[in-house]
N, C-alpha and C positions, 0 to 999 in steps of 0.2 A: 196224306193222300186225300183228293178231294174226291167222295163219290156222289152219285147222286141219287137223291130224294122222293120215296112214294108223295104225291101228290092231291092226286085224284081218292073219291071217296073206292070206285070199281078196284084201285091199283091195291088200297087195304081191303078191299071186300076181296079180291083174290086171293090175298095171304088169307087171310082169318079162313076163305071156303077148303083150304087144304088142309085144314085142323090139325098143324104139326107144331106143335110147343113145348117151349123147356120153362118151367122158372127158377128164378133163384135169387137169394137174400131179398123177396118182395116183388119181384119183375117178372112182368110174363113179357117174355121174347117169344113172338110168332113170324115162323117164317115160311117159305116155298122154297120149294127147289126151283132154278130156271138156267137147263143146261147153256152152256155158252156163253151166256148172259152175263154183266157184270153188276156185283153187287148196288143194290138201293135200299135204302131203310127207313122208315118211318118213324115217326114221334108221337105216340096217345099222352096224354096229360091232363088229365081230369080236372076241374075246378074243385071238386070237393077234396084233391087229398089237399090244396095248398091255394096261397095266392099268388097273383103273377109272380109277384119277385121271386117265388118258392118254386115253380113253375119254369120260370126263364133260364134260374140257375141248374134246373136239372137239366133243361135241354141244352144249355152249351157245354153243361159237359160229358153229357153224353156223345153230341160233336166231336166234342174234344177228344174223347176216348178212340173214337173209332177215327180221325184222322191221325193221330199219332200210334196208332195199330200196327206194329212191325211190319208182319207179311199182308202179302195181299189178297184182300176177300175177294175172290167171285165164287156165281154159281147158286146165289140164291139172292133173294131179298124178305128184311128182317123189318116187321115191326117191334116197337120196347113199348111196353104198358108197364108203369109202377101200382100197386093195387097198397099200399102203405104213404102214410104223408110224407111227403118229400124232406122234411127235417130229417127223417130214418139215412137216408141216403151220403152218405160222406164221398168225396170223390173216390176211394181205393174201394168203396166196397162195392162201388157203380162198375168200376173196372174190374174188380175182381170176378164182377158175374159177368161180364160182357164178354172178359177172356175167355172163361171156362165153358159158356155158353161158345164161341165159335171153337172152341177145339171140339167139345161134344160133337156140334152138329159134320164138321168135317169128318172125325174116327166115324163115326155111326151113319150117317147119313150118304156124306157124297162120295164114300169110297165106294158105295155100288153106281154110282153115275160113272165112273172114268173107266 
């Protein structure tokens, strides 16, 4: 499924001003709530953990993750920051936290939104 993409510097400076994060195996996932709305997400990727090629391949599969995502996200929009060099990263253990990371935020979170 195709969603789409924070963009603008304000569309991350609104997620990061609602200081609500999870991390996991190295990733801070920051997100917002935005009733109605359907999901966007963002990419941070720092030069210092890696080089572009290190860089590139965490972002496609991060893509990759969240396009081939069973159910379907709305109801917030998610920035992914990795804060460890991107070598750390294998594709299962990228996914394993992005899983765990949207079922958190749905149990906890937006079941007092509905």
């Amino acid at each position: 499924m195709q969603y789409a993409t924070l963009k603008k510097k304000a569309d991350f400076d609104s997620v990061f001003a609602e200081k609500s994060r999870v991390y996991k195996n190295g990733i801070g996932f920051y997100f917002r709530l935005v009733n109605g709305k359907d999901f966007r997400f963002g990419l941070l990727t720092p030069k210092k953990l890696g080089n572009a090629v290190a860089r590139n391949l965490f972002r496609r599969r991060i893509r990759e993750i969240i396009r081939l995502f069973p159910e379907r996200i709305s109801g917030f929009e998610l920035v992914v920051s990795p804060y460890r060099p991107y070598e750390e990263y294998g594709y299962f253990i990228l996914k394993g936290a992005f899983e765990s990371t949207i079922r958190w935020i749905r149990e906890n979170r937006l079941k007092g939104e509905n």
